[in-house]
ZADO-1210 file (C-alpha; in nm, 4 decimals, padded with zeros to 6 digits):
<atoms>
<atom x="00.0000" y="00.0000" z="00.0000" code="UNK" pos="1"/>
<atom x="00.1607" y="00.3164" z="-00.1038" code="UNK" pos="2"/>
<atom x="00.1662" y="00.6074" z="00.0963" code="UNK" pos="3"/>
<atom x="00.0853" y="00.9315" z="-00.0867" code="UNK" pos="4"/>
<atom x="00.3145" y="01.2225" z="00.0484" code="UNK" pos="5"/>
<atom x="00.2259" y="01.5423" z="00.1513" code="UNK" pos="6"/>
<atom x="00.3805" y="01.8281" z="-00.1097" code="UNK" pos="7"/>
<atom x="00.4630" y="02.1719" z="00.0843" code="UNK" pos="8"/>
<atom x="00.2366" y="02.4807" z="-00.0302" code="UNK" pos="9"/>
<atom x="00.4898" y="02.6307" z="-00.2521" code="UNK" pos="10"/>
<atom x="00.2790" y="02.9216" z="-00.1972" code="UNK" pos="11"/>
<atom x="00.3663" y="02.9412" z="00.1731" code="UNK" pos="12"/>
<atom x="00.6111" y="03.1759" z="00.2606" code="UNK" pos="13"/>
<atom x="00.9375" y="03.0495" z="00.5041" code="UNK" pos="14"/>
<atom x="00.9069" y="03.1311" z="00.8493" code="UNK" pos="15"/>
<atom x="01.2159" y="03.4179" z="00.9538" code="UNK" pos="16"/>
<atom x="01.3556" y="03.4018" z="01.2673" code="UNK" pos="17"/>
<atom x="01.7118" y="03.6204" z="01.3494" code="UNK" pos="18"/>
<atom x="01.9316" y="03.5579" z="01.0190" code="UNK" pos="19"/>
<atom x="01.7428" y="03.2178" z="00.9214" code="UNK" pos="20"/>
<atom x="01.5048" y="03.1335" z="00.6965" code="UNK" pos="21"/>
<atom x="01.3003" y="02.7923" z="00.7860" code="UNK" pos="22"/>
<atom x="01.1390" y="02.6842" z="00.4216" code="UNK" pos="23"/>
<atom x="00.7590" y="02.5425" z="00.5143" code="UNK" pos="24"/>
<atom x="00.7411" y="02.1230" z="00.5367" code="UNK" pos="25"/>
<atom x="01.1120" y="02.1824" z="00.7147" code="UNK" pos="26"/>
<atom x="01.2301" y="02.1258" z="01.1014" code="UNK" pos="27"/>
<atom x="01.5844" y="02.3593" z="01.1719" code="UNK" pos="28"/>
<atom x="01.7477" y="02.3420" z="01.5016" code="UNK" pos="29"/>
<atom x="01.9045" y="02.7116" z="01.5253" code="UNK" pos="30"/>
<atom x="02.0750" y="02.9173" z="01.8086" code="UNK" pos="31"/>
<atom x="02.0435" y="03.2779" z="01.8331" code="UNK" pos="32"/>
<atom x="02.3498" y="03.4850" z="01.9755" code="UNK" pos="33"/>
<atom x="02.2712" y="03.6477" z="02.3474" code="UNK" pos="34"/>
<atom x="02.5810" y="03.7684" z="02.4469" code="UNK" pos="35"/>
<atom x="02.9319" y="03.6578" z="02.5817" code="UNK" pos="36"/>
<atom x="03.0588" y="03.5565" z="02.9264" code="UNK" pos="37"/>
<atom x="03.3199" y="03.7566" z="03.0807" code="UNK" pos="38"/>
<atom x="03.5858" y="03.4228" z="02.9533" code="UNK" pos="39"/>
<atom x="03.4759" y="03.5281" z="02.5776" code="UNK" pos="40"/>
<atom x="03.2827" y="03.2545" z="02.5572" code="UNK" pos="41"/>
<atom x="02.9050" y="03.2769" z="02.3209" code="UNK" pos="42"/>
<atom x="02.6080" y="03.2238" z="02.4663" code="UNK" pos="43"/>
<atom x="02.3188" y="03.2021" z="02.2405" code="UNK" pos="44"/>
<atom x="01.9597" y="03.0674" z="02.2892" code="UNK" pos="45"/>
<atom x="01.8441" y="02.7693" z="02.1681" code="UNK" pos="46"/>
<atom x="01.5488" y="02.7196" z="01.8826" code="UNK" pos="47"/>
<atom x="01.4329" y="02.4909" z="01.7349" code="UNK" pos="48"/>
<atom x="01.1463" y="02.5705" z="01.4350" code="UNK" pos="49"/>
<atom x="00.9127" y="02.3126" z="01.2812" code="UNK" pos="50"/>
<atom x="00.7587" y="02.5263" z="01.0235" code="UNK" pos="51"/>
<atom x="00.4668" y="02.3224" z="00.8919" code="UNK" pos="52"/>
<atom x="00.3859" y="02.2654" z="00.5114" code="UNK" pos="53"/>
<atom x="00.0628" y="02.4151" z="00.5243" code="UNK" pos="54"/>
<atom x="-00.0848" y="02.7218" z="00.6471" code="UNK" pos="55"/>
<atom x="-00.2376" y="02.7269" z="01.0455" code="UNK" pos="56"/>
<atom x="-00.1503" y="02.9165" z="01.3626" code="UNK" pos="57"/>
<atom x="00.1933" y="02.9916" z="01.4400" code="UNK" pos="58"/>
<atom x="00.2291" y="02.8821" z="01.8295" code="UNK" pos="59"/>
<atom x="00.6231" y="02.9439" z="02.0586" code="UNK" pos="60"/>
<atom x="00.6040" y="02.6988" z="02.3086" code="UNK" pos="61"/>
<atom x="00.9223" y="02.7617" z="02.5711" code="UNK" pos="62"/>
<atom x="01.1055" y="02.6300" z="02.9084" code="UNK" pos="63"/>
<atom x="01.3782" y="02.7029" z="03.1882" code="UNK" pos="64"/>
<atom x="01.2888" y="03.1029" z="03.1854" code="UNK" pos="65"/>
<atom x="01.4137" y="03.0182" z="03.5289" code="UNK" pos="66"/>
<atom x="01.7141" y="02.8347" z="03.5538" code="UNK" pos="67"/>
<atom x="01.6568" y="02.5869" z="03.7521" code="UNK" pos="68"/>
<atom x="01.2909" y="02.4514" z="03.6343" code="UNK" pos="69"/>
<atom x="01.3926" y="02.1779" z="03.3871" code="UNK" pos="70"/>
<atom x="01.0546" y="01.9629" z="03.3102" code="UNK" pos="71"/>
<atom x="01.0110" y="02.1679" z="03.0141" code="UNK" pos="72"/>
<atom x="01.3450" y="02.0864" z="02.8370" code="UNK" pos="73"/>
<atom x="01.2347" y="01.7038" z="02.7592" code="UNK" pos="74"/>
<atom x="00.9070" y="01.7926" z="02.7299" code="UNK" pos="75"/>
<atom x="01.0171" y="01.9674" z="02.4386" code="UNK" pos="76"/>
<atom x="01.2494" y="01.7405" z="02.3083" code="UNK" pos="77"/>
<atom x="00.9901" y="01.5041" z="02.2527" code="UNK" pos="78"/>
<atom x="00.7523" y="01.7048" z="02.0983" code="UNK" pos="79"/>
<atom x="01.0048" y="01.7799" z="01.8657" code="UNK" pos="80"/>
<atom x="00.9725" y="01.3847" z="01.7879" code="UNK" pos="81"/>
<atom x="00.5953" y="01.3616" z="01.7525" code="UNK" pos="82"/>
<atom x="00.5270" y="01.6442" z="01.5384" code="UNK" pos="83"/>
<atom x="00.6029" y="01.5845" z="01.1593" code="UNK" pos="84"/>
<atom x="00.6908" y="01.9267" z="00.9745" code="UNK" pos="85"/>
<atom x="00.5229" y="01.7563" z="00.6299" code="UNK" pos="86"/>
<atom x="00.1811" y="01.7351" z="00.8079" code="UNK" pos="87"/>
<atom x="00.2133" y="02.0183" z="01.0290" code="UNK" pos="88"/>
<atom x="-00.0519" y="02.2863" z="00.9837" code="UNK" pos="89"/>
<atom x="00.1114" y="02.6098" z="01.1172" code="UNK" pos="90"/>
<atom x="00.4229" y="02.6840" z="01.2836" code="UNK" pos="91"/>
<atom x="00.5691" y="02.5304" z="01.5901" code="UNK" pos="92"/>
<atom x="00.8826" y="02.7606" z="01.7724" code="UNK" pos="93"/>
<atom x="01.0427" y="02.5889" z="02.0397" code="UNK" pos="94"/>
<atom x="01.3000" y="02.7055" z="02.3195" code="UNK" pos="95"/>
<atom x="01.3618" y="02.4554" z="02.5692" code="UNK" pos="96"/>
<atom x="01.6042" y="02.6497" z="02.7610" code="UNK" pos="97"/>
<atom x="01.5480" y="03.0740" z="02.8028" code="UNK" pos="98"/>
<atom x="01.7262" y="03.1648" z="03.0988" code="UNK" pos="99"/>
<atom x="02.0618" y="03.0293" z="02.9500" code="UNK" pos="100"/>
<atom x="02.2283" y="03.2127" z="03.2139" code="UNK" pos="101"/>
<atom x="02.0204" y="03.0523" z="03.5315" code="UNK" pos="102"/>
<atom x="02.0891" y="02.6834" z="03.3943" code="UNK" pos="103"/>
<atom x="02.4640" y="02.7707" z="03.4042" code="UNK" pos="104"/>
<atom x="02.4554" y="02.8642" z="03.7125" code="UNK" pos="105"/>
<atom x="02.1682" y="02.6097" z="03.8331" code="UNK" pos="106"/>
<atom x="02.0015" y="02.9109" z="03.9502" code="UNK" pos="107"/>
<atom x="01.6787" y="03.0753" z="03.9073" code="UNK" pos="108"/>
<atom x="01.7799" y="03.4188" z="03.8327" code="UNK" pos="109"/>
<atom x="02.0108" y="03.5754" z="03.5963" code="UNK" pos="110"/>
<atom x="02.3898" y="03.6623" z="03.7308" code="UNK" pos="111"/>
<atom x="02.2870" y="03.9583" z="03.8462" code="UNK" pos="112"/>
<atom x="01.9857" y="03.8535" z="04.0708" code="UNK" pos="113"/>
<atom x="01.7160" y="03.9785" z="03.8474" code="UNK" pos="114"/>
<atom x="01.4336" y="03.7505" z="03.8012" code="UNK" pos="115"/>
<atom x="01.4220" y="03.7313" z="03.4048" code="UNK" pos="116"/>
<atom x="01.0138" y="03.6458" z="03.4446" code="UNK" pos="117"/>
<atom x="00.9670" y="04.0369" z="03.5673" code="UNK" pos="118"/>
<atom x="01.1509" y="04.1994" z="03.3331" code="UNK" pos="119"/>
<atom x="00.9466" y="04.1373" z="03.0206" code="UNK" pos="120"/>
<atom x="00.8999" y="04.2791" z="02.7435" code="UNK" pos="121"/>
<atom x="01.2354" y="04.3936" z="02.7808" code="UNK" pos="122"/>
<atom x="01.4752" y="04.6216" z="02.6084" code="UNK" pos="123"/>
<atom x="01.6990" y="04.7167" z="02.3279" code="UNK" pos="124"/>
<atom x="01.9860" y="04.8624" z="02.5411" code="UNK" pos="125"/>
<atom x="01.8804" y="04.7850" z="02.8961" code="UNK" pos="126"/>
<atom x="02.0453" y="04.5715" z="03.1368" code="UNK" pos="127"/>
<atom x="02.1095" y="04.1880" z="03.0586" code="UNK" pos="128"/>
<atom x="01.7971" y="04.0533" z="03.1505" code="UNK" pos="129"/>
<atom x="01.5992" y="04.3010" z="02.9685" code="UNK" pos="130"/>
<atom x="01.8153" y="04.2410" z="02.6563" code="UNK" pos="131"/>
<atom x="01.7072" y="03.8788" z="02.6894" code="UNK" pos="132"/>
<atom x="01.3802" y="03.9504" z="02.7462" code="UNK" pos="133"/>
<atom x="01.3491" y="04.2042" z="02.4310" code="UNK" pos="134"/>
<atom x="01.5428" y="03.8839" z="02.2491" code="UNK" pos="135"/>
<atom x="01.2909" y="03.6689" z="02.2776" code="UNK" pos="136"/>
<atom x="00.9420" y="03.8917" z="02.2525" code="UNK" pos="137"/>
<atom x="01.0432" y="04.0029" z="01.9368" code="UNK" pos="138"/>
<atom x="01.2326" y="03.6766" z="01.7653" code="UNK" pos="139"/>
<atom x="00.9737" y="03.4224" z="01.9220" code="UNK" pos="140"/>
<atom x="00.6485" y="03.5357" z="02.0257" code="UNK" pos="141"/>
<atom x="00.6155" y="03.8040" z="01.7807" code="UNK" pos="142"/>
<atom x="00.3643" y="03.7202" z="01.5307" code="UNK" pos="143"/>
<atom x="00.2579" y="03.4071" z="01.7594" code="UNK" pos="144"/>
<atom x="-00.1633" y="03.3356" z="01.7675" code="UNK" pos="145"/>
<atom x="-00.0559" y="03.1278" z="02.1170" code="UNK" pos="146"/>
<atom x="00.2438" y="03.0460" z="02.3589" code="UNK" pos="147"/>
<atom x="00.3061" y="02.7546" z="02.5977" code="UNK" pos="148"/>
<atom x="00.4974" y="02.8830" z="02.9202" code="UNK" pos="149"/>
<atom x="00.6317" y="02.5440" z="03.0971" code="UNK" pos="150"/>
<atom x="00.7573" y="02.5866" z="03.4386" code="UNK" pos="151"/>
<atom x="00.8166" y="02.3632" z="03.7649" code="UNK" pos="152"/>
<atom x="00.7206" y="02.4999" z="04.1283" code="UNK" pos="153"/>
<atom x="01.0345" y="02.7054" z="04.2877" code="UNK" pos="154"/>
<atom x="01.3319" y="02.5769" z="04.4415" code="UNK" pos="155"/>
<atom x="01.2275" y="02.3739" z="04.7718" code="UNK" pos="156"/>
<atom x="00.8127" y="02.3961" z="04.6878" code="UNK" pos="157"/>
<atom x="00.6418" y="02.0888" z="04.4084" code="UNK" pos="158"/>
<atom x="00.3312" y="02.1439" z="04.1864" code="UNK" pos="159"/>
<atom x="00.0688" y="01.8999" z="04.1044" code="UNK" pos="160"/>
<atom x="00.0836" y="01.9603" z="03.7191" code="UNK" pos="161"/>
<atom x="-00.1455" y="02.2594" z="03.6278" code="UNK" pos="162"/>
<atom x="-00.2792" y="02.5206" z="03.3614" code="UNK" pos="163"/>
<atom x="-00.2785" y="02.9075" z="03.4812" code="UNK" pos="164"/>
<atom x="-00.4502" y="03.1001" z="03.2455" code="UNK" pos="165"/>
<atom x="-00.6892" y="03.4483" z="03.1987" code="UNK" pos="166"/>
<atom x="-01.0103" y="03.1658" z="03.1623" code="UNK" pos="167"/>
<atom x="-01.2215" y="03.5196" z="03.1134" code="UNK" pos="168"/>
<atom x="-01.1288" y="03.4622" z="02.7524" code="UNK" pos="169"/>
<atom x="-01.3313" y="03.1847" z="02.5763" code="UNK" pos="170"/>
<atom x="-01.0754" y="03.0614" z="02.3220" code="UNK" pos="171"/>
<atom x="-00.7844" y="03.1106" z="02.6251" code="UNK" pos="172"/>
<atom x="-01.0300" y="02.8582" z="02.8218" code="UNK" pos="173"/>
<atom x="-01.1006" y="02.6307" z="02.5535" code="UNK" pos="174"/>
<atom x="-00.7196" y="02.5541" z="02.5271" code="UNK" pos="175"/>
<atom x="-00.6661" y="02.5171" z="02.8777" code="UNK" pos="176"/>
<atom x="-00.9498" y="02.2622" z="02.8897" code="UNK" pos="177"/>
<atom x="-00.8224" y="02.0922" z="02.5711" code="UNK" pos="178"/>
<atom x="-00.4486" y="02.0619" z="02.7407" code="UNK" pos="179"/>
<atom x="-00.6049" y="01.8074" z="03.0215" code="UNK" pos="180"/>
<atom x="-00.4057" y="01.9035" z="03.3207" code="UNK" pos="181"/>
<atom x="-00.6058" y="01.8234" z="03.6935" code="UNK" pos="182"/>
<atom x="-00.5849" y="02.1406" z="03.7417" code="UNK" pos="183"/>
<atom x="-00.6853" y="02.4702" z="03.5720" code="UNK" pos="184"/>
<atom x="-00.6190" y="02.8175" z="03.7575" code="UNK" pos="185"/>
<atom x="-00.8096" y="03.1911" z="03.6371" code="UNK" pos="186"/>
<atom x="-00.4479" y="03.3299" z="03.7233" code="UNK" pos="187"/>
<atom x="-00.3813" y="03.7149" z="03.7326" code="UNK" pos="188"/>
<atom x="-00.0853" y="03.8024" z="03.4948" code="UNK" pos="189"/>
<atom x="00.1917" y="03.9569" z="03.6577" code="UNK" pos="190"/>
<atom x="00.3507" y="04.2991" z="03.5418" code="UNK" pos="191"/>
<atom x="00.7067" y="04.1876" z="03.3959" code="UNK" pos="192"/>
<atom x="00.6245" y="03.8319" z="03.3348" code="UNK" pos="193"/>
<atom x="00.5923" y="03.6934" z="03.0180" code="UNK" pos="194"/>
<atom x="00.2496" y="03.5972" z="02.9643" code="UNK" pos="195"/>
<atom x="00.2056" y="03.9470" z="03.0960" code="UNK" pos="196"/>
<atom x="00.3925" y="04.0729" z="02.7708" code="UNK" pos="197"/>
<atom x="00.3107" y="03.8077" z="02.5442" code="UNK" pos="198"/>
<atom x="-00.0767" y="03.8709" z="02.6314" code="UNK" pos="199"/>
<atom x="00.0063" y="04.2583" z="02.5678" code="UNK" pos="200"/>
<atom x="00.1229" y="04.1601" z="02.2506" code="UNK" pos="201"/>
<atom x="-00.1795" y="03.9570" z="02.1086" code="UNK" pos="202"/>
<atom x="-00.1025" y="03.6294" z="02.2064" code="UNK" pos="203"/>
<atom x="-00.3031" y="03.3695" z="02.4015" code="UNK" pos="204"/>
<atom x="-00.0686" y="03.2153" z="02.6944" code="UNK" pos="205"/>
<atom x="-00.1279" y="02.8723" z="02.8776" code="UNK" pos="206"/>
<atom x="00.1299" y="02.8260" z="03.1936" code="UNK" pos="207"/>
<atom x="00.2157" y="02.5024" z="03.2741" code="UNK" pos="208"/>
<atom x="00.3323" y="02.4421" z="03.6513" code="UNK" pos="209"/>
<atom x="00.4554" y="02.0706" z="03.7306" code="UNK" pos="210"/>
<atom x="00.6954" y="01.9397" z="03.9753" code="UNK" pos="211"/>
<atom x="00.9874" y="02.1007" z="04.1008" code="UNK" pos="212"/>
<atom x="01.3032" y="02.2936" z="04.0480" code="UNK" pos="213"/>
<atom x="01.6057" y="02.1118" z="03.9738" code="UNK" pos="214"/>
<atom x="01.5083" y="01.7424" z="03.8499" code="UNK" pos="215"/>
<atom x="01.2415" y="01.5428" z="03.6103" code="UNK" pos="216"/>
<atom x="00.9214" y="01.4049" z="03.6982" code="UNK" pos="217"/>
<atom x="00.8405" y="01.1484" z="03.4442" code="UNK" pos="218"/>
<atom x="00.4269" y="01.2082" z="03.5090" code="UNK" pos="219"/>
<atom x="00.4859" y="01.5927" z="03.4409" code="UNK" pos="220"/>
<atom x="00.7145" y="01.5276" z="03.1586" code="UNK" pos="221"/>
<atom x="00.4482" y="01.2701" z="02.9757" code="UNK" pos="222"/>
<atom x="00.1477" y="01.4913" z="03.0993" code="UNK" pos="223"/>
<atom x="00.2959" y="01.8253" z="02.9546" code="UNK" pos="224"/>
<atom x="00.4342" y="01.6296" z="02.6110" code="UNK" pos="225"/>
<atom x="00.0535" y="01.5217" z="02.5761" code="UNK" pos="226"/>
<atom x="-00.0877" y="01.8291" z="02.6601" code="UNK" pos="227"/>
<atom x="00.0847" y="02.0519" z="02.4523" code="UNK" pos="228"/>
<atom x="-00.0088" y="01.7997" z="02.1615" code="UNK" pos="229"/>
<atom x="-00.3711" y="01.8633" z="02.2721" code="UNK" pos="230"/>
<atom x="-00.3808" y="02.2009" z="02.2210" code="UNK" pos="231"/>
<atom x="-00.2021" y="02.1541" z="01.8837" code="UNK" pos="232"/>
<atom x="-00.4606" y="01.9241" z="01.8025" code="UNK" pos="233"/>
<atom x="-00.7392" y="02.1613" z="01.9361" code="UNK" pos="234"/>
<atom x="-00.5816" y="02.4654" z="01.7243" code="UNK" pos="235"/>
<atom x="-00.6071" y="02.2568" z="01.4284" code="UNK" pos="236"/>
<atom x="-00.2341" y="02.2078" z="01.3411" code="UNK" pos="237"/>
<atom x="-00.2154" y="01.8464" z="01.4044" code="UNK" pos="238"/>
<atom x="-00.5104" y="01.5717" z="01.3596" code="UNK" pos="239"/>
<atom x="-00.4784" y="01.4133" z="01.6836" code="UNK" pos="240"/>
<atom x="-00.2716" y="01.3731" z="01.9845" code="UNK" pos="241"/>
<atom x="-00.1055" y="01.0343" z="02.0142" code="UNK" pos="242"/>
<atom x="-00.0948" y="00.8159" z="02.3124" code="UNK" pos="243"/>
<atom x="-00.3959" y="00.8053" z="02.5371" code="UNK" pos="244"/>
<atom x="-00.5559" y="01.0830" z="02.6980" code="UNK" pos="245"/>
<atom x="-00.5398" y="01.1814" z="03.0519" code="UNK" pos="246"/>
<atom x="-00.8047" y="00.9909" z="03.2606" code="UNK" pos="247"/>
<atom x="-01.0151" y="01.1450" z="03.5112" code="UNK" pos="248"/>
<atom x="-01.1775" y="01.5371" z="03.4998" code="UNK" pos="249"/>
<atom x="-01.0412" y="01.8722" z="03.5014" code="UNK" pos="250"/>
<atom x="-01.0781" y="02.0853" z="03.8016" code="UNK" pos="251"/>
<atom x="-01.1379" y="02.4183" z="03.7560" code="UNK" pos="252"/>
<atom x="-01.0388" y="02.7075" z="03.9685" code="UNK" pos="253"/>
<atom x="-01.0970" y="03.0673" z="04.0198" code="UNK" pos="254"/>
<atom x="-00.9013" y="03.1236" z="04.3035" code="UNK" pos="255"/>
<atom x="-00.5986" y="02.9950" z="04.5276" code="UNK" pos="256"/>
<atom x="-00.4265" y="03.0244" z="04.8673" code="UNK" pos="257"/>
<atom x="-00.1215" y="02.8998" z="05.0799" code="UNK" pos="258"/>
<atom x="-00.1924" y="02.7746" z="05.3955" code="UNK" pos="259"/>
<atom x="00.0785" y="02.8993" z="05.6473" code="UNK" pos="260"/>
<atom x="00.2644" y="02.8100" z="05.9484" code="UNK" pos="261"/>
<atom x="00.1750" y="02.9661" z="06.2450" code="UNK" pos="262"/>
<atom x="00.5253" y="02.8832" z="06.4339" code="UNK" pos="263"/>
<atom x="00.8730" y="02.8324" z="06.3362" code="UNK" pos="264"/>
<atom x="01.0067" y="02.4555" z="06.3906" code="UNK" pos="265"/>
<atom x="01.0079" y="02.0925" z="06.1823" code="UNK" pos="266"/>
<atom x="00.6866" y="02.0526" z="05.9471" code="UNK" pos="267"/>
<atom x="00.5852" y="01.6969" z="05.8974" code="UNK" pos="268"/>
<atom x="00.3049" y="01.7418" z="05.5974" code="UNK" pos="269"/>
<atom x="-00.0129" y="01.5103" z="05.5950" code="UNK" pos="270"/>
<atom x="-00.1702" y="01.5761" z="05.2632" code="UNK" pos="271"/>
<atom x="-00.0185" y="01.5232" z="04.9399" code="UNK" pos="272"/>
<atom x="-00.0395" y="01.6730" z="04.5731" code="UNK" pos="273"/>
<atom x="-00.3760" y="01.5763" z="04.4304" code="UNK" pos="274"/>
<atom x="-00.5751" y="01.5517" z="04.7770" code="UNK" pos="275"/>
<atom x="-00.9372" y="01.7363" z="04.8396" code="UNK" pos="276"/>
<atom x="-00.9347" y="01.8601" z="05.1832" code="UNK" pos="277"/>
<atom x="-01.1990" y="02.0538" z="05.3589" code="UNK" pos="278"/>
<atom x="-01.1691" y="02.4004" z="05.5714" code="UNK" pos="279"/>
<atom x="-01.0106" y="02.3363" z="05.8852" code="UNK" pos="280"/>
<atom x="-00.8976" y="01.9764" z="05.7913" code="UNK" pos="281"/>
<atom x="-00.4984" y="01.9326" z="05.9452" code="UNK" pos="282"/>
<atom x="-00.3322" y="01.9350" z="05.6912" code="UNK" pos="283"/>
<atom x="00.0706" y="01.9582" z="05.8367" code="UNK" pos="284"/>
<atom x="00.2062" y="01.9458" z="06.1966" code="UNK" pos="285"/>
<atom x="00.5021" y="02.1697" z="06.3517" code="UNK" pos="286"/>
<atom x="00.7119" y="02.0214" z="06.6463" code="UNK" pos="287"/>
<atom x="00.9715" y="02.1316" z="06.8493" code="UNK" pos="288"/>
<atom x="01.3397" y="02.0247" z="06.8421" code="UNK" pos="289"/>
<atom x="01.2423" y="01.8117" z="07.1671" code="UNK" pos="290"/>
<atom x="00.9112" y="01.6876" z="07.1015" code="UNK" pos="291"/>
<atom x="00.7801" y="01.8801" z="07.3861" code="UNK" pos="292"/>
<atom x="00.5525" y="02.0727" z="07.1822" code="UNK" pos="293"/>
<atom x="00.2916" y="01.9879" z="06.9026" code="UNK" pos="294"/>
<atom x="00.0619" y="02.2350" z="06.6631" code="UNK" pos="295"/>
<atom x="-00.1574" y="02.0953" z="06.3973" code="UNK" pos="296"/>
<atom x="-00.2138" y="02.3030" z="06.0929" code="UNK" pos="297"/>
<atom x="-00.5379" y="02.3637" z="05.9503" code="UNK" pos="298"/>
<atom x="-00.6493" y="02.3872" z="05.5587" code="UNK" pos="299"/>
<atom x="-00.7311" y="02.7768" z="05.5646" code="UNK" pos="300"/>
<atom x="-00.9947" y="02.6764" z="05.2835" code="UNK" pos="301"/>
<atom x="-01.1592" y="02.3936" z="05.1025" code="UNK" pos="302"/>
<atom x="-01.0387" y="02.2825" z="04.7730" code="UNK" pos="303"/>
<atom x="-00.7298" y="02.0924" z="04.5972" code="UNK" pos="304"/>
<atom x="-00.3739" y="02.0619" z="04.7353" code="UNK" pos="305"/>
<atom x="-00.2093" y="02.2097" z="04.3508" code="UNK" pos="306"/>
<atom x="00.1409" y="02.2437" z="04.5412" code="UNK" pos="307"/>
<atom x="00.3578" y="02.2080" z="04.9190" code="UNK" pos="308"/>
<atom x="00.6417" y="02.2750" z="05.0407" code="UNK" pos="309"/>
<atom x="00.9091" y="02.0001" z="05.0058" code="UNK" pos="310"/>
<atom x="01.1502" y="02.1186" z="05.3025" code="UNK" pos="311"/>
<atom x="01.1286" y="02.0167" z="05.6896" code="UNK" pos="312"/>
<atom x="01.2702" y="02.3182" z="05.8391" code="UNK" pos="313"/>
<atom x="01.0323" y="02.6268" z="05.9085" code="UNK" pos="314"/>
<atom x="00.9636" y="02.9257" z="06.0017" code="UNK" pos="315"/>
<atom x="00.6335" y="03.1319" z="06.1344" code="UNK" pos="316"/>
<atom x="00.4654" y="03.2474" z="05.7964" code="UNK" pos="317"/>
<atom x="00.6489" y="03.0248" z="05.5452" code="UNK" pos="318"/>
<atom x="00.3946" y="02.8283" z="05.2719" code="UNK" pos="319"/>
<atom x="00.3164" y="02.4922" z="05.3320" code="UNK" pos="320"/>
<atom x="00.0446" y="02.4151" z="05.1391" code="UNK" pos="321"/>
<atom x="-00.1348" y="02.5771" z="04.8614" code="UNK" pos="322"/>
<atom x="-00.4851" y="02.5071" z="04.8275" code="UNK" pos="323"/>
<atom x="-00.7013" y="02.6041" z="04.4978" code="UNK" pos="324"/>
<atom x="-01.1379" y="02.6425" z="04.5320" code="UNK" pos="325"/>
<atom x="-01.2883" y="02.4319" z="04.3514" code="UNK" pos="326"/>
<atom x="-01.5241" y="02.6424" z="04.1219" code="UNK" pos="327"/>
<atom x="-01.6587" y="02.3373" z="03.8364" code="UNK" pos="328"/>
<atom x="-01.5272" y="02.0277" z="03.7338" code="UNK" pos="329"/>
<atom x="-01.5293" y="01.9137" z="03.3803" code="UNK" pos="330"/>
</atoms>
């Protein structure tokens, strides 16, 4: 049985981004220069464009804007694997790594302690975080109908995999449902950040929380590959996702809170990522170096555990648990 190929609209104009040209039915791995280390040494940021043979939505999906938060990178890498540039409908830009800087370092922030996710959109001539930032507005999102922000939970906090998004906006909704997370979160955007920018800028932004800083979780890593496939599919650029879908429902949430410690001490959590707890439910306890003393935490609301802290050590006021309403399930 022959298999009849699919012949690239010659019609279709390539996709530019920096000093490269991507012709359409075509996947190019590219690196675009950021600057140089004090040693000399380039550092440049990673693409990789699969610019699809026929015309659809152009959509920048991107990791690691802080250093440290690394389930993006092979989440990427395998959606580089599953999505064929001769049957692509669109165009798929990809940066697995953005804060080039904070993975050398293993750090979340740039070398000079700026958080890189507050200084969007960025500038021309500003400092080297706002360079980076104006880098990749106007070589990646520009001109993108979506984006696809994939993060982890910060250093010494985990994240039950999640969608934030502005679900005010039907189609911004619609994708967030299609991506099959647990959990979806109305999220304010943040001034600086780059769905703040990107949004600015006319493009739709689903943020994907899962795990935590510094290592992979294979369930985050297979649930984000699959969801990001999902919304392809739901955009039109793709016929289907592959592999099965995520069982269960989608919870969906318009608002969220950390419960807190009341003292300083050792925190021994009792509720895990995933659990429904009710108001006033324990949900941790803090002891004393001795184990003279004892205080059980309470769930300051009803809802979904999305994310707790991973460390034992604590002190009065620090997050333990974050807790998201439940406002529908579907």
């Amino acid at each position: 049985m022959s298999t009849k190929m699919r012949v690239p609209d010659v019609s279709r104009p390539p996709h530019r981004i920096g000093d490269h040209e991507i012709p359409p039915g075509t996947l190019r791995r590219l690196r675009l220069p950021v600057a140089r280390l004090p040693s000399d040494t380039e550092v440049s940021l990673p693409v990789a464009v699969v610019h699809g043979a026929r015309p659809g939505p152009a959509v920048w999906v991107a990791a690691a804007i802080h250093g440290d938060e690394l389930n993006g990178v092979p989440i990427i890498q395998r959606l580089l694997t599953q999505v064929n540039p001769a049957k692509l409908r669109g165009t798929l830009v990809t940066v697995p790594i953005v804060n080039v800087f904070g993975l050398i370092n293993e750090s979340r922030y740039l070398p000079d302690g700026r958080d890189l996710n507050r200084c969007f959109p960025g500038s021309r001539t500003g400092s080297l975080a706002a360079r980076l930032a104006y880098l990749f507005m106007n070589e990646v999102v520009s001109g993108c109908a979506y984006g696809i922000d994939l993060h982890t939970a910060s250093d010494g906090r985990t994240n039950l995999p999640q969608i934030r998004a502005n679900l005010g906006d039907p189609e911004t909704l619609a994708a967030s449902l299609a991506f099959g997370a647990p959990v979806v979160v109305d999220a304010k955007e943040r001034a600086g950040s780059l769905r703040h920018a990107a949004v600015k800028a006319g493009t739709r932004v689903l943020v994907y929380e899962a795990g935590e800083a510094g290592r992979f979780w294979s369930r985050a890593v297979e649930l984000g590959t699959l969801g990001v496939l999902r919304v392809l599919a739901h955009l039109g650029m793709i016929k289907r996702a592959p592999g099965r879908a995520p069982s269960g429902r989608t919870v969906q949430s318009a608002s969220t809170s950390w419960t807190r410690s009341p003292r300083s001490g050792f925190c021994q959590l009792v509720v895990g990522l995933g659990d429904h707890v009710e108001k006033g439910q324990g949900v941790a306890h803090i002891f004393d170096a001795l184990g003279s003393k004892e205080y059980r935490v309470n769930a300051g609301r009803s809802g979904i555990v999305i994310g707790h802290l991973q460390g034992a050590v604590v002190h009065r006021g620090d997050a333990l648990v974050h807790i998201a309403e439940v406002s529908a399930t579907v």
